[in-house]
C-alpha positions in Angstrom: -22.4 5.9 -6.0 -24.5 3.3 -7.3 -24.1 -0.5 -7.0 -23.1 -2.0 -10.1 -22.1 1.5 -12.0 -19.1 1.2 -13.9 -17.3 4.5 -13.5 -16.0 6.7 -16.3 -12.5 5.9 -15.6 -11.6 9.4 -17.8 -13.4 11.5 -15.2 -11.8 9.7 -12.5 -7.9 10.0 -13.3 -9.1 13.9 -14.2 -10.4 14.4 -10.5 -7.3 12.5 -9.3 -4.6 14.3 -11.0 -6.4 17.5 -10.3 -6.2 16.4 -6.4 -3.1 15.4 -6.6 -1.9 19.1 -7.9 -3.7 20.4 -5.7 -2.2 19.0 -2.7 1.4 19.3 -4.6 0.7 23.0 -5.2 0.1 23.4 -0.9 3.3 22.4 -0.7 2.9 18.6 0.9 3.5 15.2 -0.6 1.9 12.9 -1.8 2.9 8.9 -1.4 0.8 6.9 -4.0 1.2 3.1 -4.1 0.2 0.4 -6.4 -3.4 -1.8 -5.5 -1.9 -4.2 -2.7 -1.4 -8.2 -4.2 -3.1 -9.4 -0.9 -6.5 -7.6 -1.6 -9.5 -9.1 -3.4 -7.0 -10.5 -6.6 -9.4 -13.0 -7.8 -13.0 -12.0 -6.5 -13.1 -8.2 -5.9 -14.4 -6.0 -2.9 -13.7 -2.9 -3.7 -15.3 -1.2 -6.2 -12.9 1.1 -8.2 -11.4 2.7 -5.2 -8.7 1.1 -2.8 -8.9 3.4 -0.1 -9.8 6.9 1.3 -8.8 8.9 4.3 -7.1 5.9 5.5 -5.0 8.0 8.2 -4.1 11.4 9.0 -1.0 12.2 10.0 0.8 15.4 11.4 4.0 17.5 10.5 6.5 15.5 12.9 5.2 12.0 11.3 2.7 10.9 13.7 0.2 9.4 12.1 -3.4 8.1 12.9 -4.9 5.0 11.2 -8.3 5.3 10.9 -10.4 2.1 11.4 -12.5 0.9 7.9 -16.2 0.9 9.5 -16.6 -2.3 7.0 -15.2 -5.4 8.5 -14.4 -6.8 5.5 -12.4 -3.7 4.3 -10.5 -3.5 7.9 -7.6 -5.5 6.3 -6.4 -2.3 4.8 -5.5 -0.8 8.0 -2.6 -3.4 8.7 -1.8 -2.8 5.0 -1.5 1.2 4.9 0.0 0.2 8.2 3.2 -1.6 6.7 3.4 0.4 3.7 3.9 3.4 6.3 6.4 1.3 8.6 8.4 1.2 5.5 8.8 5.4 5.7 10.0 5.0 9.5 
């Protein structure tokens, strides 16, 4: 990735959807959820991704959130953390 570098947004949704089959096709599910309000709104972050391998989790719903190495991007943990509370 390069600072500055405006993705092709075409080639992105391709790889997306093609990782999103792909997980749908191994037979597990896939949660997507809009761009959280309380993130960057006004003057962005985050480049053109919100988050990656935010947590893990296992087959009886524990899950593991994993800590953003940025402390400026360590807010998303307490919001993938709510947004999972709401599965409970």
């Amino acid at each position: 990735m390069v600072e500055g570098a405006i993705p092709d947004l075409n080639f992105v949704e391709k790889e997306r959807q093609g990782l999103i089959s792909l997980i749908r096709n191994s037979g597990h599910e896939v949660i997507e959820f809009d761009f959280p309000i309380e993130l960057d709104q006004d003057e962005p972050k985050h480049d053109f991704m919100f988050i990656r391998d935010s947590f893990k989790t296992d087959q009886n719903g524990t899950a593991v959130i994993l800590r953003a190495g940025e402390p400026q991007r360590r807010v998303e943990n307490k919001i993938v953390k709510n947004i999972l509370n709401q599965w409970e």
